[in-house]
N, C-alpha and C positions, 0 to 999 in steps of 0.2 A: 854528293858527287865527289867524285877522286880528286877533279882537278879543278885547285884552287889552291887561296893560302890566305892565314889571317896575318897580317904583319902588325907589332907593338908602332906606334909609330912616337907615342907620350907614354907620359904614362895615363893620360887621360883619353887619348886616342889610338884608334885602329884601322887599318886600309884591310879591307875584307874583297876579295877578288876572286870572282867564279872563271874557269878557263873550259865550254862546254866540248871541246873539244881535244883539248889536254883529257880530260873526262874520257873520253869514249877511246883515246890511243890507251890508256892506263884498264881501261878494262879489258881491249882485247890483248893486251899484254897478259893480262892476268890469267885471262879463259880460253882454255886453245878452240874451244866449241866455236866463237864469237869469232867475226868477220867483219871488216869494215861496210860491207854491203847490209847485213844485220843492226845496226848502230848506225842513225843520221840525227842531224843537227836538229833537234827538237824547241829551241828557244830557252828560254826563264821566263818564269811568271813571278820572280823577285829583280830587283836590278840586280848587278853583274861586277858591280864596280865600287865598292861605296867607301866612305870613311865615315864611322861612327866614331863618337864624341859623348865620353860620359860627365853629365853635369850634374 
Protein backbone atom coordinates (compact mmCIF):
# COMPACT_ATOMS: atom_id res chain seq x y z
CA UNK A 1 0.00 0.00 0.00
CA UNK A 2 1.22 3.62 -0.89
CA UNK A 3 0.25 5.10 2.20
CA UNK A 4 2.14 4.67 5.09
CA UNK A 5 5.74 5.16 6.42
CA UNK A 6 8.25 3.44 8.47
CA UNK A 7 9.91 5.82 10.94
CA UNK A 8 13.68 5.12 12.63
CA UNK A 9 12.61 5.70 16.07
CA UNK A 10 16.20 3.93 17.90
CA UNK A 11 18.14 2.50 16.47
CA UNK A 12 16.69 -0.44 17.80
CA UNK A 13 13.24 0.50 17.09
CA UNK A 14 10.60 1.45 14.45
CA UNK A 15 6.99 3.03 14.37
CA UNK A 16 5.52 1.35 11.15
CA UNK A 17 2.02 3.02 10.22
CA UNK A 18 -0.46 2.05 7.56
CA UNK A 19 -2.75 5.13 6.32
CA UNK A 20 -5.65 3.02 4.12
CA UNK A 21 -6.83 5.86 2.92
CA UNK A 22 -3.88 8.15 2.35
CA UNK A 23 -3.46 4.63 0.18
CA UNK A 24 -6.42 4.87 -2.08
CA UNK A 25 -6.09 9.30 -2.63
CA UNK A 26 -2.29 8.30 -3.80
CA UNK A 27 -3.59 5.86 -6.14
CA UNK A 28 -6.20 7.69 -7.83
CA UNK A 29 -3.62 10.52 -7.94
CA UNK A 30 -1.68 8.22 -9.81
CA UNK A 31 -4.30 6.61 -12.37
CA UNK A 32 -6.49 8.89 -14.09
CA UNK A 33 -8.85 5.58 -15.08
CA UNK A 34 -9.47 5.17 -11.05
CA UNK A 35 -12.21 7.08 -9.15
CA UNK A 36 -12.89 7.50 -5.58
CA UNK A 37 -16.27 5.42 -6.18
CA UNK A 38 -13.79 2.55 -7.60
CA UNK A 39 -11.59 2.45 -4.47
CA UNK A 40 -13.42 1.83 -0.76
CA UNK A 41 -12.09 1.31 2.55
CA UNK A 42 -11.45 -2.35 2.62
CA UNK A 43 -9.79 -2.81 6.23
CA UNK A 44 -6.12 -4.56 7.23
CA UNK A 45 -5.82 -7.96 8.16
CA UNK A 46 -2.18 -6.80 9.66
CA UNK A 47 -2.43 -4.03 12.58
CA UNK A 48 -2.07 -0.57 11.20
CA UNK A 49 -0.07 0.96 13.85
CA UNK A 50 2.78 -0.69 15.40
CA UNK A 51 6.37 -0.17 16.81
CA UNK A 52 8.56 -3.08 16.30
CA UNK A 53 11.62 -3.60 18.65
CA UNK A 54 14.69 -5.44 17.57
CA UNK A 55 16.05 -7.69 20.40
Amino acid sequence: IRGGYIELLSPTKIHWKLDELLGIRKAIDSDDTLTEADCQLKGFSVPDDVIMTKE
